[in-house]
MIKEFI-644482 format. One record per residue: residue number from 1; y, x, z of N, C-alpha, C, O in turn. Coordinates in Angstrom, 3 decimals. Each point is the difference from the previous one (the first is absolute). Example, Ala and Ser with C-alpha at 12.3 -4.5 7.8 and 13.67 -1.06 7.14 Angstrom:
<sites>
[1, [-5.690, 13.190, 7.800], [1.190, -0.890, 0.000], [1.200, 0.900, 0.000], [-0.019, 1.036, 0.665]];
[2, [1.069, -1.386, -1.385], [1.190, 0.820, 0.060], [1.090, -0.770, 0.730], [1.108, 0.509, 0.169]];
</sites>
This chain:
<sites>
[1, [12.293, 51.824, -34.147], [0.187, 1.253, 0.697], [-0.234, 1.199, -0.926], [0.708, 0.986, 0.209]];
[2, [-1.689, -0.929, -1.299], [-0.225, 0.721, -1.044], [0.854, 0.396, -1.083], [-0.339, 0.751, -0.914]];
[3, [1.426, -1.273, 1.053], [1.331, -0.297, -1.241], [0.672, 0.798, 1.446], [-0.568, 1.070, 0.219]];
[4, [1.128, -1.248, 0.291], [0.963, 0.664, 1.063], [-0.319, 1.661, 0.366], [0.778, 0.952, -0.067]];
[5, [-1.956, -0.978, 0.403], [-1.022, 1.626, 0.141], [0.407, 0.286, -1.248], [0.692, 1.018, 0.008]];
[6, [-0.817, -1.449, -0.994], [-0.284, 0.708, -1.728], [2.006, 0.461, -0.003], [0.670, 1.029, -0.077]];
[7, [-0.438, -2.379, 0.200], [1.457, 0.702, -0.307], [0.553, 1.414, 0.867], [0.706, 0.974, -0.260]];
[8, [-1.278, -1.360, 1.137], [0.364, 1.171, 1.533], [-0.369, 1.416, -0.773], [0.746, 0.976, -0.075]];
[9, [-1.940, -1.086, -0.425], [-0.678, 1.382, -0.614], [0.835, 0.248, -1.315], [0.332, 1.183, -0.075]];
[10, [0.043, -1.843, -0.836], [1.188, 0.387, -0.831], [1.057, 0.619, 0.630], [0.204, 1.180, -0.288]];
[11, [0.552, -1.759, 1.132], [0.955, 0.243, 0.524], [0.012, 1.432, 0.500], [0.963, 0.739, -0.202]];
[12, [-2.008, -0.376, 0.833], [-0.265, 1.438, 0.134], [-0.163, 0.561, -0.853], [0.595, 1.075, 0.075]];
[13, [-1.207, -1.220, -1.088], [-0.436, 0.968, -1.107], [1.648, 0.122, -1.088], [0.379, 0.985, -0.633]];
[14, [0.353, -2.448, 0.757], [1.238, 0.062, -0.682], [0.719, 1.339, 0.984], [0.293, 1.128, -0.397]];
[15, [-0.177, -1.571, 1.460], [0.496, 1.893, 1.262], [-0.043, 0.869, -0.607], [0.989, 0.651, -0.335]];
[16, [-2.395, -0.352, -0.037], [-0.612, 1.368, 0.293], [0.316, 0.350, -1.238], [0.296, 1.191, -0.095]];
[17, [-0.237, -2.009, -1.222], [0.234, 0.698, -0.851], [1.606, 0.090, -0.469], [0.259, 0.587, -1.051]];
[18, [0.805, -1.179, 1.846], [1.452, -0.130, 0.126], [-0.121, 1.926, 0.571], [0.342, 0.988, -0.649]];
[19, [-0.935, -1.054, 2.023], [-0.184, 1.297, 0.519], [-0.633, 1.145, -0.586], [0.117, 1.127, 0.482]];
[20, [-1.168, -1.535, -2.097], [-0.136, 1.263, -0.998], [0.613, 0.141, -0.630], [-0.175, 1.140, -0.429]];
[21, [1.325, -1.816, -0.268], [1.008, 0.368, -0.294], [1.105, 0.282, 0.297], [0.786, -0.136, -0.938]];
[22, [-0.327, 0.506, 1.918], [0.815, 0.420, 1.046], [-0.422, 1.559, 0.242], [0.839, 0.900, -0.037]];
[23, [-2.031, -0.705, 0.254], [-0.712, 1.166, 0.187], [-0.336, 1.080, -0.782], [-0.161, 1.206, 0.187]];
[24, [0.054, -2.552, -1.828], [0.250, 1.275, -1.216], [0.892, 0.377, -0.136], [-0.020, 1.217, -0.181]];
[25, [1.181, -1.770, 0.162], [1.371, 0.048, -0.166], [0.255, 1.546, 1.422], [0.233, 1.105, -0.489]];
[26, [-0.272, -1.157, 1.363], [0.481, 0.680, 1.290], [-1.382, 1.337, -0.685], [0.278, 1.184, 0.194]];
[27, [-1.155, -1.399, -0.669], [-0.887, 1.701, -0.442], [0.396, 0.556, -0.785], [-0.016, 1.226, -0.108]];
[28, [0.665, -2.354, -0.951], [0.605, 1.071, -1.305], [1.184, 0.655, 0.574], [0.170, 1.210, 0.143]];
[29, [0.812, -2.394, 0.238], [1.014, 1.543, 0.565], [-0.442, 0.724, 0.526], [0.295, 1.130, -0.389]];
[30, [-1.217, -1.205, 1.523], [-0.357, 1.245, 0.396], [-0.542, 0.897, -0.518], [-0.329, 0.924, 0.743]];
[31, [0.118, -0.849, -1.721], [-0.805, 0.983, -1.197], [0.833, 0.733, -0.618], [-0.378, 0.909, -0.739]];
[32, [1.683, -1.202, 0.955], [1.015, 1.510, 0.018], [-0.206, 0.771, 0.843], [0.203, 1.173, -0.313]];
[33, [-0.664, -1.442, 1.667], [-0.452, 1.113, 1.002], [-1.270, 0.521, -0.142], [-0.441, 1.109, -0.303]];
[34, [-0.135, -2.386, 0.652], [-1.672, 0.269, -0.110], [-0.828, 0.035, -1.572], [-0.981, -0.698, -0.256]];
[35, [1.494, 1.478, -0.509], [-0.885, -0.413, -1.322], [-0.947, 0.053, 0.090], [-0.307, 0.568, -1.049]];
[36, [-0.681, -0.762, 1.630], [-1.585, -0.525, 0.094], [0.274, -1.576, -0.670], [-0.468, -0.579, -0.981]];
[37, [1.565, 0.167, 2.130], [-0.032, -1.466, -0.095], [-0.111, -0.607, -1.708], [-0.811, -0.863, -0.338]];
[38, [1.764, 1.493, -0.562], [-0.226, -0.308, -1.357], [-1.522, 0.109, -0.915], [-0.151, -0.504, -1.113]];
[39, [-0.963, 1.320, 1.909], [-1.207, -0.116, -0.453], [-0.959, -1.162, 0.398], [-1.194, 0.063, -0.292]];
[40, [1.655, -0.986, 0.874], [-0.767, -1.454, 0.329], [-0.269, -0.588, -1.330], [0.996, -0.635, -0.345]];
[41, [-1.830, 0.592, -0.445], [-0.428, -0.466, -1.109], [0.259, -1.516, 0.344], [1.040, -0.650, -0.112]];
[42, [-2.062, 0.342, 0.481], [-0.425, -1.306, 0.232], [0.826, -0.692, 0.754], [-0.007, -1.184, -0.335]];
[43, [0.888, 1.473, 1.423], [1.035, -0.393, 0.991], [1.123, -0.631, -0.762], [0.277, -1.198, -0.046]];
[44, [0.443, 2.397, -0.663], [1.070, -0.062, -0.982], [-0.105, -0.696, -1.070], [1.039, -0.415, -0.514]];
[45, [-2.324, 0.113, -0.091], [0.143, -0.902, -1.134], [-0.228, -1.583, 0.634], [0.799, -0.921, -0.168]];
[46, [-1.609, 0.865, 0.652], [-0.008, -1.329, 0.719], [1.427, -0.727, 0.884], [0.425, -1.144, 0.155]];
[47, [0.023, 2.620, 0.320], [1.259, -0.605, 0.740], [0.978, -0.498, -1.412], [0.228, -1.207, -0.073]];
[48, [0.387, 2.184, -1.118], [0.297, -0.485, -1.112], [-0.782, -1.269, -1.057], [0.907, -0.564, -0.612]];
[49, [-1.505, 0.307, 0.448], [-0.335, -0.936, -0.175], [0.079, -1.193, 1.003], [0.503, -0.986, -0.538]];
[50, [-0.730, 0.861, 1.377], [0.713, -0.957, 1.624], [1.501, -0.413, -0.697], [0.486, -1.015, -0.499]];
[51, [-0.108, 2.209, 0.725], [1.843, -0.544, 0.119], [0.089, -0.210, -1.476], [0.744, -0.979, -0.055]];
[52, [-1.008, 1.257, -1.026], [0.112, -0.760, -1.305], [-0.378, -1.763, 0.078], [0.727, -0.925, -0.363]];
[53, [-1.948, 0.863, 0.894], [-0.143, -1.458, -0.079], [1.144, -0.657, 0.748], [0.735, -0.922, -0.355]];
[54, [-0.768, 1.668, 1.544], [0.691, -1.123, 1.224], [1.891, -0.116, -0.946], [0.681, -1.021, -0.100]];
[55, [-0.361, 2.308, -0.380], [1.274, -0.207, -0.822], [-0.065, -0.810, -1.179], [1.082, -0.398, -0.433]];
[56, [-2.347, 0.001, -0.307], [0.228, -0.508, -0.862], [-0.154, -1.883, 0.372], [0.085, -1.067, -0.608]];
[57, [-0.221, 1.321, 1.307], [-0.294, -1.677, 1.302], [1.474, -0.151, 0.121], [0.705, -0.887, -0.481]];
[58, [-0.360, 1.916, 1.211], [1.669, -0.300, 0.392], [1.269, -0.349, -1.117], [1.052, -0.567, 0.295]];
[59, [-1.476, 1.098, -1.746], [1.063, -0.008, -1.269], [-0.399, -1.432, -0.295], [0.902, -0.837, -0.048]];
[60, [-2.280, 0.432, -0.174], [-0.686, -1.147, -0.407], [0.492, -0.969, 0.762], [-0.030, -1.111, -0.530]];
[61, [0.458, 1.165, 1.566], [0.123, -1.098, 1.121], [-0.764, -0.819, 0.538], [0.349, -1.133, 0.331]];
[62, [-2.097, 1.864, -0.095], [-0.823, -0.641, 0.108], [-0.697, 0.681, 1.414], [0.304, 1.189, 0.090]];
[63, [-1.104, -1.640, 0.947], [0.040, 0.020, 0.928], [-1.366, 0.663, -0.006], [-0.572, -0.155, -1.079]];
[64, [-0.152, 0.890, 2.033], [-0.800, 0.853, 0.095], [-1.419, -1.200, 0.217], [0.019, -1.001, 0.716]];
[65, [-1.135, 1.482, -1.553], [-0.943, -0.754, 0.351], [-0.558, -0.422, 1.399], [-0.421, -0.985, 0.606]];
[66, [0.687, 2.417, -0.447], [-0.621, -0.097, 2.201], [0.771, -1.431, 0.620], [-0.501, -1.047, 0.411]];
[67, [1.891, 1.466, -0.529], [1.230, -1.180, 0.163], [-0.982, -1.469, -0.136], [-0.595, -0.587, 0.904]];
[68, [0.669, 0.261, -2.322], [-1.064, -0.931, -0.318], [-1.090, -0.842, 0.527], [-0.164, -1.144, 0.425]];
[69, [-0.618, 2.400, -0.679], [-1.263, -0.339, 0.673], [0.285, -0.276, 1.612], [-0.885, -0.748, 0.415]];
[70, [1.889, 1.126, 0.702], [0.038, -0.078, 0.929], [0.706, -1.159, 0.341], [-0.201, -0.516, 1.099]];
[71, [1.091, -0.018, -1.981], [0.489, -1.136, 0.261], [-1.029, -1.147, -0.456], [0.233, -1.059, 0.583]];
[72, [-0.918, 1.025, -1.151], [-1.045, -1.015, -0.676], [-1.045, -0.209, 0.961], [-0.376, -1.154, 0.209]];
[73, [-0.248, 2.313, 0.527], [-0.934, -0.400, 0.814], [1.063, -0.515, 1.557], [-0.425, -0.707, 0.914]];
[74, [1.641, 1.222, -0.990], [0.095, -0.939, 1.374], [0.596, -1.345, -0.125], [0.253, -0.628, 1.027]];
[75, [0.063, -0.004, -2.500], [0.301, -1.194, 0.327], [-1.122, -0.743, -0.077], [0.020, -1.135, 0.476]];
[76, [-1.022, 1.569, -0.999], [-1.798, -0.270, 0.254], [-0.204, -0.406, 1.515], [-0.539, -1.003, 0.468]];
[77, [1.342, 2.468, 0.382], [-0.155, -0.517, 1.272], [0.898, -1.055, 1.062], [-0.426, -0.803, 0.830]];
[78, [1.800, 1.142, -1.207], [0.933, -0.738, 0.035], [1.154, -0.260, -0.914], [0.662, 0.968, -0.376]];
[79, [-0.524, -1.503, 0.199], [1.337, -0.261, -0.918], [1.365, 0.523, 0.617], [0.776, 0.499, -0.815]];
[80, [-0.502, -0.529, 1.721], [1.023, 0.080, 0.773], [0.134, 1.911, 0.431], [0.987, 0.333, 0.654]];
[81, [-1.809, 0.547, -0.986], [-0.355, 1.307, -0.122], [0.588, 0.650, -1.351], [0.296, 1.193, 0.070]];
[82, [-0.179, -1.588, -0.791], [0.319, 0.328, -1.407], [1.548, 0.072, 0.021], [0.778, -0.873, 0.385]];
[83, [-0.431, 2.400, -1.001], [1.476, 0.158, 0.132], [0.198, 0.106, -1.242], [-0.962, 0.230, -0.732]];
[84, [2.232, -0.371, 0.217], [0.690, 0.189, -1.757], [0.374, 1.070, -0.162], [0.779, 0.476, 0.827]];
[85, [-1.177, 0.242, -1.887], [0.602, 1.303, -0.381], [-1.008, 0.984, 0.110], [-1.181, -0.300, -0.174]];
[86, [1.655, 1.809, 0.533], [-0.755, 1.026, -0.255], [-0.366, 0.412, 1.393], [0.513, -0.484, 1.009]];
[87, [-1.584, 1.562, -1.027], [-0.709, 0.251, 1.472], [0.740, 0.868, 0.995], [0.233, -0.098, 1.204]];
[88, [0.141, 1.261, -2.438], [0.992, 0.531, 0.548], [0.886, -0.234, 0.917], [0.035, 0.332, 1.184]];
[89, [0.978, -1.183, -2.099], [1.311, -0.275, 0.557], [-0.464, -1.120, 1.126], [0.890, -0.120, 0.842]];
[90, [-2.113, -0.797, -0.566], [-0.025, -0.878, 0.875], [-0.381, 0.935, 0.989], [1.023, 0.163, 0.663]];
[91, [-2.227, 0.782, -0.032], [-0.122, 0.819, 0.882], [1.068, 0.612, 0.143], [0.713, -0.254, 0.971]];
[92, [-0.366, 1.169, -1.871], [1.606, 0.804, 0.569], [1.086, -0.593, 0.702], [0.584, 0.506, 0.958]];
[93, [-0.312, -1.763, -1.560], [0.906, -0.444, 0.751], [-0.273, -0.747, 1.333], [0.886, -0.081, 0.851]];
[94, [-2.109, -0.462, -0.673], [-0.116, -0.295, 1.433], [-0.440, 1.373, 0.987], [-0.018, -0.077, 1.229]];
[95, [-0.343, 1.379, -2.017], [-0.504, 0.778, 1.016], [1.552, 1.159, 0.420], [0.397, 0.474, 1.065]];
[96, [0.149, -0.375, -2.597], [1.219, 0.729, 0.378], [1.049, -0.368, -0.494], [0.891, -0.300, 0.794]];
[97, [-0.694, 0.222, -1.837], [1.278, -0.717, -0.741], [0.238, -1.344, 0.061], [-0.612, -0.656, -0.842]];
[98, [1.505, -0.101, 1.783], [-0.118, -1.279, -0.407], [1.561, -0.551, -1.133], [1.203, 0.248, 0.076]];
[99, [-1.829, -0.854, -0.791], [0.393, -0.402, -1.229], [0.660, 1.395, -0.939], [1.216, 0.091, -0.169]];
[100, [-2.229, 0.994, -0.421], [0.326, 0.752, -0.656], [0.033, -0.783, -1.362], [-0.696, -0.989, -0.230]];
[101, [1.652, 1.592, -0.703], [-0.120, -0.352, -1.049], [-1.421, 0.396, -0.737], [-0.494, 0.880, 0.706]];
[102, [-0.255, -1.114, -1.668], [-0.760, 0.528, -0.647], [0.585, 1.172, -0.825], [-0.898, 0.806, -0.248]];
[103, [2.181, -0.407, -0.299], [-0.100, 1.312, -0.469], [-0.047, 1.404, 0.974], [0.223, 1.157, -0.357]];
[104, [-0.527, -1.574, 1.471], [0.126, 1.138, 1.260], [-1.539, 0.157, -0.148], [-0.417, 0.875, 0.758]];
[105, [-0.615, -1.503, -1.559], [-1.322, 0.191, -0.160], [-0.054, 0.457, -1.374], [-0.961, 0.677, -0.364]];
[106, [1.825, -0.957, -0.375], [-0.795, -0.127, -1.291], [0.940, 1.408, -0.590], [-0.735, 0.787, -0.596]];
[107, [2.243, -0.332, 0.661], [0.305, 1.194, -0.429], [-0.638, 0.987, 0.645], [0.085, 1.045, -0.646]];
[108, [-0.823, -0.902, 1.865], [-0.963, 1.132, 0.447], [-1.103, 0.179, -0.781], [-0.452, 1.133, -0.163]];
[109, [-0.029, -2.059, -0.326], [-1.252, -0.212, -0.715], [0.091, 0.271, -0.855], [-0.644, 1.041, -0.132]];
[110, [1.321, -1.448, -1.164], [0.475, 0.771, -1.356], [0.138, 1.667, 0.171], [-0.488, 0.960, -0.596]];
[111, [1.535, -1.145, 1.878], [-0.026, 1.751, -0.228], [-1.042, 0.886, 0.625], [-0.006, 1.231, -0.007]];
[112, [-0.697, -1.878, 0.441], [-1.253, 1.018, 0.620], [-0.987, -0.272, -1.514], [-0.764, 0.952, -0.159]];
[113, [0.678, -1.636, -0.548], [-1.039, -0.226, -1.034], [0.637, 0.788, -0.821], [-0.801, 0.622, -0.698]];
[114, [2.274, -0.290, 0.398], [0.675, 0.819, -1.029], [-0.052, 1.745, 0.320], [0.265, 0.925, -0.767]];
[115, [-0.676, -0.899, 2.090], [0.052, 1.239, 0.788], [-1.407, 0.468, -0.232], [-0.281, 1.184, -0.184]];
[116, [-0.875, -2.488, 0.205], [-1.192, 0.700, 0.052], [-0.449, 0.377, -1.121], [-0.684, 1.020, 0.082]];
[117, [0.843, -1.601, -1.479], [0.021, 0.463, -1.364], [0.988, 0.904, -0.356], [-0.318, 0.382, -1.126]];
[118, [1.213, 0.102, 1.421], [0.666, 1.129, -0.403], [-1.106, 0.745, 0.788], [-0.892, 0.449, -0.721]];
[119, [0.790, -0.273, 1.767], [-0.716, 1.264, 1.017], [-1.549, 0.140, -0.495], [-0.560, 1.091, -0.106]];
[120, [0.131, -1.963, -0.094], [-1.269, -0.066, -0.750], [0.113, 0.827, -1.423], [-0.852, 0.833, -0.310]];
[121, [1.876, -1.114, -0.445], [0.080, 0.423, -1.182], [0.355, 1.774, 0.145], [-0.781, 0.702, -0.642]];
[122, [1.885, 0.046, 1.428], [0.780, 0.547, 0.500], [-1.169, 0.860, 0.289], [-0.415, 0.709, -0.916]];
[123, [-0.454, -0.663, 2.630], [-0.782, 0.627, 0.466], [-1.431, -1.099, -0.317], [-0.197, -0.879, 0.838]];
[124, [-0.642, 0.963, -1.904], [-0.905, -0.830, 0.043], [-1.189, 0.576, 0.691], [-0.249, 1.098, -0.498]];
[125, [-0.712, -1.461, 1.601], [-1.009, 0.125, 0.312], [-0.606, 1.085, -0.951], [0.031, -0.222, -1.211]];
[126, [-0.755, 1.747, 1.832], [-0.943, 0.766, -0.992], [-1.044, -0.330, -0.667], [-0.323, 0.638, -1.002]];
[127, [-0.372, -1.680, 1.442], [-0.758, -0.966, -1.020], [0.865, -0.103, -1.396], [0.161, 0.779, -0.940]];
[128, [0.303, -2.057, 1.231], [0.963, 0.077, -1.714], [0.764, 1.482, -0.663], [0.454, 0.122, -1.138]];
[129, [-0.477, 0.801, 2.106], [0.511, 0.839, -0.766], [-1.064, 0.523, -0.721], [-0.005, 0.078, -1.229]];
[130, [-0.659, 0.187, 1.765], [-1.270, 0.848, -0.248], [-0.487, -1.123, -1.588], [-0.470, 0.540, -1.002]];
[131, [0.657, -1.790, 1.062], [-0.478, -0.880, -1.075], [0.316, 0.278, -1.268], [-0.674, 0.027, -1.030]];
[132, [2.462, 0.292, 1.395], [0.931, 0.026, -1.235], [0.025, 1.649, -0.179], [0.961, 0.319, -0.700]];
[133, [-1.699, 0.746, 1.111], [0.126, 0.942, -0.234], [-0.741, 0.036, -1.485], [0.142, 0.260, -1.195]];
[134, [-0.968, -0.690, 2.143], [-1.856, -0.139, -1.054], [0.295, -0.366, -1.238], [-0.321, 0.771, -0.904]];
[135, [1.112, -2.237, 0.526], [0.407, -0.707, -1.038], [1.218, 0.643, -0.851], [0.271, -0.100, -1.197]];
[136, [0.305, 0.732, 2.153], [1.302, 1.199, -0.797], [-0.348, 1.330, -0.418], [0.835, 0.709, -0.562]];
[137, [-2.169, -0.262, 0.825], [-0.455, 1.251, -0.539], [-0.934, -0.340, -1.387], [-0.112, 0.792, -0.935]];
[138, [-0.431, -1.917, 0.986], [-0.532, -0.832, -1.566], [0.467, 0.216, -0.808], [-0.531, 0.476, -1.004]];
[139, [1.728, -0.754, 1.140], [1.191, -0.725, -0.832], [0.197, 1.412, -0.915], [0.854, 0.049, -0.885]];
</sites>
């Protein structure tokens, strides 16, 4: 029962953080309106760094640890629980898409990770500006 709970609690935490990146993605655009939004130090780099890993998972062709770890503890619990492939595309497609291809996941993803490093770079958080001011007045 401890392998099934454990996976359950991945499974959420795999959500929630599908849903912080979704959320960084939906603040930065909005930070053409709201430029506050581009001063999230800590928000914005974490959300960029997020979508770097999870894109560099997706080029690699290698499957997200959460994925992993969640399939491992439930064939612990059952064998017959354990699905093939990625978490994504197995939730998505039983909750909304059924039988999406995987590039209906994976060209969003590239381009939100290509969107968040340009915009990062583009409008970077006043922290880093303030960093590279410091280091460009040295110079």
């Amino acid at each position: 029962m401890i392998y099934k709970f454990t996976a359950d609690v991945i499974v959420l935490f795999h959500f929630l953080w599908i849903i912080f990146m979704i959320i960084g993605f939906i603040t930065t655009l909005c930070g053409f309106i709201w430029k506050k939004n581009f001063e999230f130090f800590i928000f914005r780099t974490l959300h960029l760094f997020g979508i770097l890993y999870v894109s560099f998972l997706i080029i690699l062709g290698k499957y997200c640890p959460l994925t992993v770890m969640e399939n491992a503890l439930r064939s612990q619990y059952d064998p017959n629980m354990v699905y093939p492939g990625s978490f994504i595309i197995h939730y998505v497609e039983l909750l909304v898409y059924p039988n999406v291809p995987s590039a209906y996941i994976i060209i969003p993803t590239i381009f939100i990770s290509v969107f968040s490093i340009v915009m990062y770079i583009v409008k970077p958080p006043l922290k880093i500006k303030k960093i590279f001011n410091i280091y460009g007045r040295r110079s």
